[in-house]
N, C-alpha and C positions, 0 to 999 in steps of 0.2 A: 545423417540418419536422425530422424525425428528424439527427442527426448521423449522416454515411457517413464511414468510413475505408477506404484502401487500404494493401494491403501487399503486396511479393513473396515468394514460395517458390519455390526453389530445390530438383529433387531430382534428383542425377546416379548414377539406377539403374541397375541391370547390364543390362536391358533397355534403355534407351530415357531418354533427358536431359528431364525437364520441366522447364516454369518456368509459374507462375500469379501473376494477379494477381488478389485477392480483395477485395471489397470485402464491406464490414459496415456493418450501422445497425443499431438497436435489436431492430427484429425479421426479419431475413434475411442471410444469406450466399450470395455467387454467387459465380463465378467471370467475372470481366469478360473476362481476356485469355488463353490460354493457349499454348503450343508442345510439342510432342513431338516428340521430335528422335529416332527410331532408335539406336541404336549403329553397326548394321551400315551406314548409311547416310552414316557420318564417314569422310572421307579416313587421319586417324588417329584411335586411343584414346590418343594420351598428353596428360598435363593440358591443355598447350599450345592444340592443334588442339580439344579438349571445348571450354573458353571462348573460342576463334575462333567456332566454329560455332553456340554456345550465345547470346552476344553479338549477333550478323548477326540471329539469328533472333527475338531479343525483338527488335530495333531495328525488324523489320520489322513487328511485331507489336505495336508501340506500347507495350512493359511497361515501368516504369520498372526502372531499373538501380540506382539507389543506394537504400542502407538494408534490401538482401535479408537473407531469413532461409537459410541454410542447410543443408542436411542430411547426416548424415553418417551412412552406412551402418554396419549391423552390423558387419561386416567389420573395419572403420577404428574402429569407436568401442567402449571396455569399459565398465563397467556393475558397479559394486561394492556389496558392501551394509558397511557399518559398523554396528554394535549399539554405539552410548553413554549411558551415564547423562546426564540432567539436569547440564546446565554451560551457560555464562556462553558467546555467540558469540565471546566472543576469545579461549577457549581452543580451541573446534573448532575453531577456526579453523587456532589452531599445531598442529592432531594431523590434522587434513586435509592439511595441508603433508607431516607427517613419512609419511603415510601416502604421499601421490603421492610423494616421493620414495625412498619403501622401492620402489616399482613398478616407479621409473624405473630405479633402481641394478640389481634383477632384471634387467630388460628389455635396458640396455645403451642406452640412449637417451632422449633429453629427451621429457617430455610435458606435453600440454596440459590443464585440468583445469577442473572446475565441482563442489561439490557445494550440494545442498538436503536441508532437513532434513524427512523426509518427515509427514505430518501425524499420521497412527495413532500411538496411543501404544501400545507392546508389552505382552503380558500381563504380563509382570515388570519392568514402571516404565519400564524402558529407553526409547532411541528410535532408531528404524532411520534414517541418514543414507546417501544415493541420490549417490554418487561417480561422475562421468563422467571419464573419460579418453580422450584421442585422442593417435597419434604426432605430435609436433608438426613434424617435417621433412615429413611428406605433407602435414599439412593447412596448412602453411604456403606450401607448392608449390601446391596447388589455389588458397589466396585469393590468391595474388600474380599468378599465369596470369587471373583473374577481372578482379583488380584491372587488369590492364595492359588487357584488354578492358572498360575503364571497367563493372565490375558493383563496386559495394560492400558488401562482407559488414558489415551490423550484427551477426547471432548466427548463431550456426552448434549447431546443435540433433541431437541423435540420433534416429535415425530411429522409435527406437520411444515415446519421448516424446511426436514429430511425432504420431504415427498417435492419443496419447491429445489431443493437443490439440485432431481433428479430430476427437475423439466428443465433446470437451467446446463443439465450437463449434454439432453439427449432431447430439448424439444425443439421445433421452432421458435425463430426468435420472429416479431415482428423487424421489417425493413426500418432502418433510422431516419429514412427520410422519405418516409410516407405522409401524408398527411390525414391522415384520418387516424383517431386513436384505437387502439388494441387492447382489448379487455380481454386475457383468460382467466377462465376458472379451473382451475386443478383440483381436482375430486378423488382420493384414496379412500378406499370402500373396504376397511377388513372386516375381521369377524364381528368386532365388536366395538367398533370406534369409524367417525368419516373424518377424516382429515383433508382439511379444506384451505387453499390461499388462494387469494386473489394478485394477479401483474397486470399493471396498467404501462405499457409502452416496456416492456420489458423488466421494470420495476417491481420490488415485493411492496403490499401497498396494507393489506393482511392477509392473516393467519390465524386458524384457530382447530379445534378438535371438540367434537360431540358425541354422546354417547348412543352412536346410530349404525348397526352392520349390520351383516349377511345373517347374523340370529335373529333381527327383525323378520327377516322374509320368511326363513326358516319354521319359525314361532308361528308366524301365519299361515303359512299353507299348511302345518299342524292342525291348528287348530280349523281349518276348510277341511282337510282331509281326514279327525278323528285320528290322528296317528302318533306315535310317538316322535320325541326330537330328534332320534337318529335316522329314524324309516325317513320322516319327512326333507332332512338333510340328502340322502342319498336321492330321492325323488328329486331335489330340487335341482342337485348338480347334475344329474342324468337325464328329466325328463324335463323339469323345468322352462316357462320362460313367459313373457310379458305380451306373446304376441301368438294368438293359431296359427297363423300364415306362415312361422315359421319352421321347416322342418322338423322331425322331432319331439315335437315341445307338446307335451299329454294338455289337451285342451283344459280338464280338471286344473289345473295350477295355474291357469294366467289369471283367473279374477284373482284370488287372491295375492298373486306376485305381482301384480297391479296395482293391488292397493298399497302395498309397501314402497313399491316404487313412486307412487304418486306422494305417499311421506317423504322417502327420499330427496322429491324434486321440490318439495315444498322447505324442505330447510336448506337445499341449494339456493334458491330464491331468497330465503332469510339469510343465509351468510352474506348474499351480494348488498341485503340492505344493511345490512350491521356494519358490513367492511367500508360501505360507504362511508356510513357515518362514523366509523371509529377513525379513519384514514378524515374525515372532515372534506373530502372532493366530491363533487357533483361529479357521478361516474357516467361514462358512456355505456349504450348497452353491451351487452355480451355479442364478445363477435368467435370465440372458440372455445371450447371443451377440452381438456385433457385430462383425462380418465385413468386410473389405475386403478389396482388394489385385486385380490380374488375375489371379491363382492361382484366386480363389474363383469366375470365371466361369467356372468346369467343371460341365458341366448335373449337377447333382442332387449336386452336393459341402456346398451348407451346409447341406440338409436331411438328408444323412448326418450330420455332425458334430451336428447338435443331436439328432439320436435317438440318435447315441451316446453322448453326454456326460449323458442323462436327460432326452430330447423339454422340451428348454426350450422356449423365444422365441428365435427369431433374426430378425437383422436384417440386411440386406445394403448395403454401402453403394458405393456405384461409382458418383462422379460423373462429368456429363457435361462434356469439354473449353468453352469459347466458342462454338464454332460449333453446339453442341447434340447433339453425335454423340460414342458413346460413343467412350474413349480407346483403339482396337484397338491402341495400340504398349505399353501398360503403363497403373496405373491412377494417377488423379489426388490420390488422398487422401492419400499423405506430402506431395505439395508444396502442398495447400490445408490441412494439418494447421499446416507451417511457416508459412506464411500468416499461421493462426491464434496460431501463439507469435506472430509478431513483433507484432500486431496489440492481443496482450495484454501488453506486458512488465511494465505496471505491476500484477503480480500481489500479493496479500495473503493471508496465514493460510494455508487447507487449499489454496487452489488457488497459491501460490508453491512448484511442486516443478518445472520446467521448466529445466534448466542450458544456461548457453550458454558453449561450451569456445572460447575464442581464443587460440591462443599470445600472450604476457604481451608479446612486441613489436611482435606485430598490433596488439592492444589499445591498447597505448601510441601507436602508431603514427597510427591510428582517431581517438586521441581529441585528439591535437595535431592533427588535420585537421580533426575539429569543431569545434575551439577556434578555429582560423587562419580557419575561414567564416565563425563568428561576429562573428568582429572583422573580417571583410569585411562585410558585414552592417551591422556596427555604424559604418564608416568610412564607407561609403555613403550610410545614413544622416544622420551627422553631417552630412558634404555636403551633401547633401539641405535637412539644417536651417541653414546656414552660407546656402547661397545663396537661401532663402528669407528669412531674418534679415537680410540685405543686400538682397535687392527689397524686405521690409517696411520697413527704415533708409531707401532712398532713397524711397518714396514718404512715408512720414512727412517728409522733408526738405521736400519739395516746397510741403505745409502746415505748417512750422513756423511761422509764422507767426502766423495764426488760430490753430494749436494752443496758443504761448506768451501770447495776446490771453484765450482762453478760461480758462488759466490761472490768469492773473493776477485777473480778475474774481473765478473760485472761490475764490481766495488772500483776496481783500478782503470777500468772503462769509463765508469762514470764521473771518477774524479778529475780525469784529462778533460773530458768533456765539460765539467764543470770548470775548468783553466781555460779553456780554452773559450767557453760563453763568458767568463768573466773578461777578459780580454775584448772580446769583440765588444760587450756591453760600456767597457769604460772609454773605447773607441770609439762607440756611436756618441756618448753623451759627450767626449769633446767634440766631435761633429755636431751634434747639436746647439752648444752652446756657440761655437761660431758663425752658426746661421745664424741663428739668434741677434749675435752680437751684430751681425751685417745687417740683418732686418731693423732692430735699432738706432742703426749710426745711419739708415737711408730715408728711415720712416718719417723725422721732423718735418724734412722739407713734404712729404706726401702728405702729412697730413696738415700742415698749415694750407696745404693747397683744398685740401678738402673742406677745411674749414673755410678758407671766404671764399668759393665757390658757394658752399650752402647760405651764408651771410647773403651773399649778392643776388640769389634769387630769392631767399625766405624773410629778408628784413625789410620791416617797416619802413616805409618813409618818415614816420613820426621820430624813428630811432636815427639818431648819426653817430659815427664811429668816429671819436678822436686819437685813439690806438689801438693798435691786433702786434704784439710781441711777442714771440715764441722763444720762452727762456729754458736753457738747456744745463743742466744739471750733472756733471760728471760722479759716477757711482762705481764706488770700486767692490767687486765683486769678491764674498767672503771665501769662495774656496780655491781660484786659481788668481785672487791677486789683480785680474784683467780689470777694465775700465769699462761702466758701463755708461750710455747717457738715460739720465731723464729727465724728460723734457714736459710742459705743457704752455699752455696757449693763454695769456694773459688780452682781455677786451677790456679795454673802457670808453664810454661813450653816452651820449644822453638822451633822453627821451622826452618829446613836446609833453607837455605837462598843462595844457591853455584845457582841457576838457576832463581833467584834475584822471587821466586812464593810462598816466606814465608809469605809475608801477604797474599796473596789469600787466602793459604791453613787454615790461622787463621781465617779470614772472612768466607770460606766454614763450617769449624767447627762449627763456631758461627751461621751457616744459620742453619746446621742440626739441633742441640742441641734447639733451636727455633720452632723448627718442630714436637717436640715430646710433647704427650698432659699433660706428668705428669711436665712439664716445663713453668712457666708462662711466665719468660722474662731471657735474658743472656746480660750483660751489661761487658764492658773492667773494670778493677780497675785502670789498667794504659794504656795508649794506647800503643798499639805495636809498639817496635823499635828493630831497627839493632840494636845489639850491637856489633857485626862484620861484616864482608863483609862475613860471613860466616852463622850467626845466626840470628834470628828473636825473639827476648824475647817478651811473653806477660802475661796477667792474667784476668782470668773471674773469673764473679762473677754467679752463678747462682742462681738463687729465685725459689723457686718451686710452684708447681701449689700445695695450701694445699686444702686437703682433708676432705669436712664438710657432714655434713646430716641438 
């Protein structure tokens, strides 16, 4: 059976407050549980009242609350590129410090921070490093208001990351071994922010958020139609659209929904030039589209955008809440994008680009409350094993008896046994030693015979042998008294010396003879000398390698 996991996301958009909970196995993703909470529909908008309401309504809806992923709006979160040389993570590491702190000192206030080093390596060696920043008093305000409504933030993620993580859970991938490159663009269209990243071959290459949504269009055909912001909202998502021809769509609203769209397609075109050049690659053109957000359900808005940008591929993505009906308060894909981060933290290589920005005393905070569960956990346990260890002690009590009976028997089993392998052990090793001693008292003559056998084919003519004597050594042996021999092989003889290479060829001797296995060691008795300008006298001893079982 496939392994399933679940996770939460968390996205508290200007529209409408989601939360999902996703589940994943090998081959599918769904959304098991979901909520959409309106804005306008909150008693208040400030933190507080959001995680009352947000809280009430997973509980009612069965999501879990601890280990969420978070999301943090355009708005709240910046998005930096750094260009650095090839270096060692403990030095980025100190130049990502001084860089968030050059921000914070600007800014006039503390921030919260992540960066990854993104995977493309740039045309000029370099490599583009993907810095998240958040103010850390806001987002500090949100997880605490969460936290007191028992939600617990594990990562807290930017939103336009969110939206790549959700093409990396449910889009196509390009093939690995194609050869032509793959450029998408993923485009999240909310109310009031587009969240935008660019994948080259699969790759996150950028990322970024502007302050461009569905109130743009809105605002416009308002102001075409003399109407108010809500009349014109309902118009748009009813009658609305970019095209007469299609269905529906009140011919009154496409000039103006046109011209919004044509803004829209004009900063899609500037993110691909931006991404370019922050990412440092000469990009290839656009070959797909992948679209989401409730912006993009305006009839006939994604097939403008792909025939503006050069009739690609598009793909539209707008999943449907739990209950199978699509999300009419806002769209579901940053909070099943979040999902998807939390679901992957254990990321590796091109796909570790995903930052998760916690103030450093959240953080801190987070991780002495995992620690303190664990060792709840762990003390539980113990217990657990304590009072099992004491009902296993008293019912062993109960038979100690027959246990101590049983005992003793295998005690007086093992001790015969143990007489009886001592026996056979001190039997074997006088059997051994008198192989031994027979291998010994045979071996002299075999190995003198080994030896000038090897002499008679391996020595020089320059060398002549005036004696080969094998002197044998009586050795009485310390523990039974026996006799043992030992013996070795005494050479002396000389070497022509007219080409002054008699000692070599005596040293060459002695290298062979060293080289042979039934030979332990060969040592001089005298060292070699002229005894003429003619002659090179010497004498080995050799020791042989003896032969035991």
């Amino acid at each position: 059976m496939a392994m399933r996991r679940t996770v939460t996301g968390i996205d508290l958009g200007r529209d409408a407050i989601k939360a999902v909970e996703v589940e994943v196995s090998l081959d599918e993703a769904r959304i098991v549980r979901s909520v959409s909470i309106p804005r306008v529909r909150l008693e208040g908008q400030d933190t507080a009242s959001v995680a009352a309401a947000l809280s009430d309504a997973m509980a009612d809806a069965g999501i879990p609350a601890n280990g969420v992923t978070l999301g943090i709006g355009g708005e709240d979160a910046i998005l930096r590129y750094n260009h650095v040389p090839p270096m060692l993570p403990a030095r980025l590491g100190l130049i990502m410090k001084y860089e968030v702190e050059s921000v914070a000192d600007r800014m006039g206030e503390a921030l919260a921070s992540d960066f990854k080093m993104l995977p493309a390596v740039r045309d000029d060696g370099e490599r583009t490093v993907l810095l998240g920043l958040a103010r850390e008093a806001g987002l500090v305000e949100t997880l605490e208001a969460l936290e007191g409504e028992g939600i617990i933030v594990a990562s807290s993620v930017p939103s336009p990351l969110a939206i790549y993580g959700a093409w990396e859970l449910v889009g196509t991938k390009a093939e690995l071994d194609s050869p032509d490159d793959d450029l998408v663009l993923i485009a999240d269209l909310g109310r009031s922010n587009l969240d935008v990243a660019l994948v080259l071959n699969n790759r996150l290459i950028f990322a970024r958020s502007t302050t461009f949504g569905g109130d743009q269009f809105t605002e416009t055909l308002a102001q075409e139609l003399g109407a108010e912001l809500g009349q014109a909202e309902a118009v748009k998502k009813q009658r609305g659209g970019v095209s007469e021809s299609i269905q529906g769509v009140d011919d009154r609203t496409v000039r103006p929904l046109r011209t919004a769209a044509g803004q829209l397609m004009g900063m899609l075109e500037s993110s691909v030039r931006v991404g370019g050049s922050q990412a440092g690659i000469k990009l290839p053109g656009l070959t797909r589209l992948w679209l989401a957000g409730g912006g993009m359900r305006l009839k006939g808005l994604p097939r403008y955008l792909s025939t503006g940008l050069g009739k690609i591929p598009f793909e539209v993505f707008d999943p449907a809440g739990s209950t199978g009906e699509d999300a009419s308060d806002g769209s579901y894909t940053t909070a099943l994008g979040l999902s998807a981060v939390g679901l992957q933290k254990t990321r590796s290589g091109d796909r570790d680009v995903l930052l998760n920005i916690l103030p450093q005393k959240y953080s801190d905070r987070q991780t002495f409350r995992d620690r303190t569960r664990f060792l709840a956990v762990a003390a539980t346990l113990l217990v657990l094993l304590l009072c099992g260890k004491f009902a296993d002690g008293y019912i062993r009590g109960t038979n100690a008896s027959k246990a101590r009976d049983g005992l003793d028997s295998q005690y007086k089993q093992l001790q015969t046994r143990a007489t009886e392998k001592a026996g056979w052990v001190e039997e074997s090793t006088r059997a051994r030693a008198r192989i031994n001693r027979l291998l010994r008292e045979t071996e002299p003559t075999a190995f003198q015979a080994f030896a000038l056998d090897f002499l008679a084919q391996n020595l020089r003519s320059e060398i002549q042998l005036e004696l080969v004597d094998l002197e044998v050594t009586p050795v009485e042996d310390a523990e039974d008294g026996s006799i043992d021999n030992s013996y070795m092989l005494i050479i002396r003889g000389r070497a022509n010396n007219e080409k002054r290479k008699g000692h070599d060829w005596v040293l060459e001797l002695q290298s062979e003879l060293k080289k042979q296995e039934r030979i332990r060691d060969v040592r001089f008795g005298k060292q070699p000398r002229a005894d003429t300008a003619a002659w090179y006298s010497f004498e080995m001893i050799i020791e042989p390698q003896y032969v035991t079982i």
